[in-house]
C-alpha positions as CSV (number, residue, x, y, z in Angstrom):
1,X,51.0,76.0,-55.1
2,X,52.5,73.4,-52.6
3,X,54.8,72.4,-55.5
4,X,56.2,75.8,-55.9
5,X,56.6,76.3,-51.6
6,X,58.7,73.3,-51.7
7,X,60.8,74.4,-54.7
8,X,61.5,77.5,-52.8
9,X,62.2,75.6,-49.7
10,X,64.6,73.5,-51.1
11,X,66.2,76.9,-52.8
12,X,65.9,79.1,-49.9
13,X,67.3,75.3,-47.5
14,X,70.7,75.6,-50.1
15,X,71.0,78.9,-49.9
16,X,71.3,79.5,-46.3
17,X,73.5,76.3,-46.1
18,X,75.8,78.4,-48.2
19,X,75.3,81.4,-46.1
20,X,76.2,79.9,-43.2
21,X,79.3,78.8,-44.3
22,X,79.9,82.3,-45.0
23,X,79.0,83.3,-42.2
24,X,81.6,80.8,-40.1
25,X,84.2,82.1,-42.2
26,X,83.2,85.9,-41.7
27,X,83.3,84.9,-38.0
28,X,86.6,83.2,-38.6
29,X,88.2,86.0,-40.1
30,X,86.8,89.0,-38.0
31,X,88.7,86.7,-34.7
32,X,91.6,86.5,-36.5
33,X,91.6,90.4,-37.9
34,X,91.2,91.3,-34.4
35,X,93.3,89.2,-32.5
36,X,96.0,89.8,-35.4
37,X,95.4,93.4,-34.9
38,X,95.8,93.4,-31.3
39,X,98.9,91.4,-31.1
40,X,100.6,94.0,-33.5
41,X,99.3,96.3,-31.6
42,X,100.6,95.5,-27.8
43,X,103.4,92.6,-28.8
44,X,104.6,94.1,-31.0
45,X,104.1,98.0,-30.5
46,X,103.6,98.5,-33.9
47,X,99.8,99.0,-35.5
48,X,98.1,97.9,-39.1
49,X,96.6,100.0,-40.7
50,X,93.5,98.3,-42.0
51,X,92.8,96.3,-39.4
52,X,90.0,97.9,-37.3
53,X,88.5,99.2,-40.9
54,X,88.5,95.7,-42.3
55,X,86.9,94.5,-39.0
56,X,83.8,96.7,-39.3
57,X,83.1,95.7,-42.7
58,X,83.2,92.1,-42.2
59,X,80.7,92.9,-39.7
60,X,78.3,94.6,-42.2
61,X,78.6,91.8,-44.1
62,X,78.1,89.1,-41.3
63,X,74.6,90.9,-40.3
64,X,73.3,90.7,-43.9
65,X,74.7,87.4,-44.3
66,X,73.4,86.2,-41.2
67,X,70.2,87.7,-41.1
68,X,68.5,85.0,-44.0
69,X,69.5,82.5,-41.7
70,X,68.0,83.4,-38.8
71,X,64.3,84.6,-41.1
72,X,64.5,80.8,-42.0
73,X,64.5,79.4,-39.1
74,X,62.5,82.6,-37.7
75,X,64.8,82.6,-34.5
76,X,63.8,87.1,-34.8
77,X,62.1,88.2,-31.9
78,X,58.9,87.6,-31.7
79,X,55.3,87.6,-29.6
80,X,53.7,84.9,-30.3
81,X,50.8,85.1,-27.9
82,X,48.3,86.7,-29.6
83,X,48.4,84.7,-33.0
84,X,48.6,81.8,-31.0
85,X,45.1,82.8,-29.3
86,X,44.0,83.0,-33.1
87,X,42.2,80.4,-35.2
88,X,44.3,78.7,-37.8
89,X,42.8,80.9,-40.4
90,X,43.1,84.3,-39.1
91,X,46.7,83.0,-37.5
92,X,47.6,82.2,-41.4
93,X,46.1,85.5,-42.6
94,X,48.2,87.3,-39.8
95,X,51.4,85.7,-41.0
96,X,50.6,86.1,-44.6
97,X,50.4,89.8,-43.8
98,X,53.5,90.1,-41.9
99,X,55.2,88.4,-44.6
100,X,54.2,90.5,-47.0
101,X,55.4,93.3,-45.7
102,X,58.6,92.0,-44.9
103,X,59.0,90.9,-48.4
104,X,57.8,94.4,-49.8
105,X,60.5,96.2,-47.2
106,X,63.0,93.9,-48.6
107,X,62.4,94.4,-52.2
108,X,62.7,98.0,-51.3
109,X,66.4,97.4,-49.4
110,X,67.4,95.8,-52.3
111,X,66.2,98.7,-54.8
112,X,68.2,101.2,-52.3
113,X,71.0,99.3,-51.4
114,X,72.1,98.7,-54.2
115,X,71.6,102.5,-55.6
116,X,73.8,103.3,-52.8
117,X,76.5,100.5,-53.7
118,X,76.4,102.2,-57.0
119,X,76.2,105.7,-55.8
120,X,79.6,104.7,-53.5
121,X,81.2,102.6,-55.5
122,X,84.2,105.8,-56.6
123,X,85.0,105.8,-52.5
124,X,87.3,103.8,-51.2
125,X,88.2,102.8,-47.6
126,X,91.0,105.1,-46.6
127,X,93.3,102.8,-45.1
128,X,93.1,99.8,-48.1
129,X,92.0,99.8,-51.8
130,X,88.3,98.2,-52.5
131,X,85.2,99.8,-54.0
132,X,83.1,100.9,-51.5
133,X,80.5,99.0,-53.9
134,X,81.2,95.8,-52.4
135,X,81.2,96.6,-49.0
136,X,77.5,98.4,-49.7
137,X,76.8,95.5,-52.1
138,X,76.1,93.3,-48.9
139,X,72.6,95.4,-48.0
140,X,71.0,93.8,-51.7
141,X,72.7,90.9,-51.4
142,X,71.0,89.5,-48.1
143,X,67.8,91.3,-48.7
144,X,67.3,89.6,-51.7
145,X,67.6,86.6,-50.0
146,X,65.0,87.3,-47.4
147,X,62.8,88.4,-50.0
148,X,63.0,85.6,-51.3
149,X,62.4,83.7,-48.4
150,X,59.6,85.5,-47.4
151,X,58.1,84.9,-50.1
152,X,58.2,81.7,-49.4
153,X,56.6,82.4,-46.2
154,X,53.7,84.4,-47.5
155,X,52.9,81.6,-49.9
156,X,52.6,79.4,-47.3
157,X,50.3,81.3,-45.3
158,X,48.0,82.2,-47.9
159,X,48.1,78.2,-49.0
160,X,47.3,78.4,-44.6
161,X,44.5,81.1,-45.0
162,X,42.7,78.6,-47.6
163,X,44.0,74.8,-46.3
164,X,44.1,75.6,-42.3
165,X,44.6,71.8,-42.1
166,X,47.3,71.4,-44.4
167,X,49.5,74.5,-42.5
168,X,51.1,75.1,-39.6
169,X,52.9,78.5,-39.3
170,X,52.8,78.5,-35.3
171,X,56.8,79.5,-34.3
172,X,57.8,76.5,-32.8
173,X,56.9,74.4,-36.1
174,X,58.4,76.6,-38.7
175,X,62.0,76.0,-37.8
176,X,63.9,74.4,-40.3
177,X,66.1,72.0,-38.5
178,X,67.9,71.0,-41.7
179,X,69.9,74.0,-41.4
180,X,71.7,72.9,-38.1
């Protein structure tokens, strides 16, 4: 089992690299749309039409292209307090459970999302000419992802629930500073 955690730690580790990179360039180009939008706008008194449409949908993406990330190096919210106050054990069990659900949720985002990509993908933004497939297509694409790391997750804590000794799922020592 530890063989296949690290495989998908060193999947899930490349993956994210790659999202963020997207993710700087998402950021990159949502500045640039708007200040580009703005400048047309008020120096030049003249407006595009796509701008502040393109700008929201960059922003769909950058949440579900983000959002991997930030499971991975589980910067979510969190309170931590009580399964800190938990033995090893029952903290793993705890966080195997979480996980699981998490992964289950996901797997059901990326059943949906993607039925809705399909169920869209005739529309079109009104103000340029893409499917509204690929906009949608960014609610499977990054749930996938977190499925897929938290399934990663889960089989760590279940390794947890049976090796205490061997894991340590407490916050502070899951973040994966290979990432930064």
């Amino acid at each position: 089992m530890k063989a296949m955690i690290a495989v998908l730690d060193r999947t899930n580790v490349t993956i994210c690299k790659v999202l963020r990179w997207l993710t700087i360039f998402l950021m990159a180009a949502i500045t640039l749309n708007v200040f580009v939008g703005v400048f047309w706008r008020y120096a030049l008194n003249s407006s595009i039409a796509w701008y502040e449409e393109a700008g929201k949908y960059m922003m769909f993406w950058l949440v579900f292209v983000a959002a991997p990330i930030v499971l991975k190096n589980r910067g979510q919210i969190a309170l931590d307090i009580l399964p800190n106050m938990l033995a090893p054990r029952l903290r793993n069990f705890n966080y195997l459970i979480i996980y699981a659900v998490v992964f289950g949720l996901m797997c059901v985002f990326v059943w949906q999302g993607y039925s809705i990509a399909w169920i869209a993908r005739k529309q079109q933004p009104s103000s340029f000419e893409l499917s509204f497939f690929w906009i949608y297509f960014a609610i499977p694409f990054g749930s996938a992802v977190m499925a897929l790391i938290s399934f990663e997750f889960s089989l760590t804590a279940l390794l947890g629930v049976f090796r205490p000794d061997e894991v340590d799922l407490e916050p502070g020592n899951m973040i994966d500073n290979s990432l930064s």
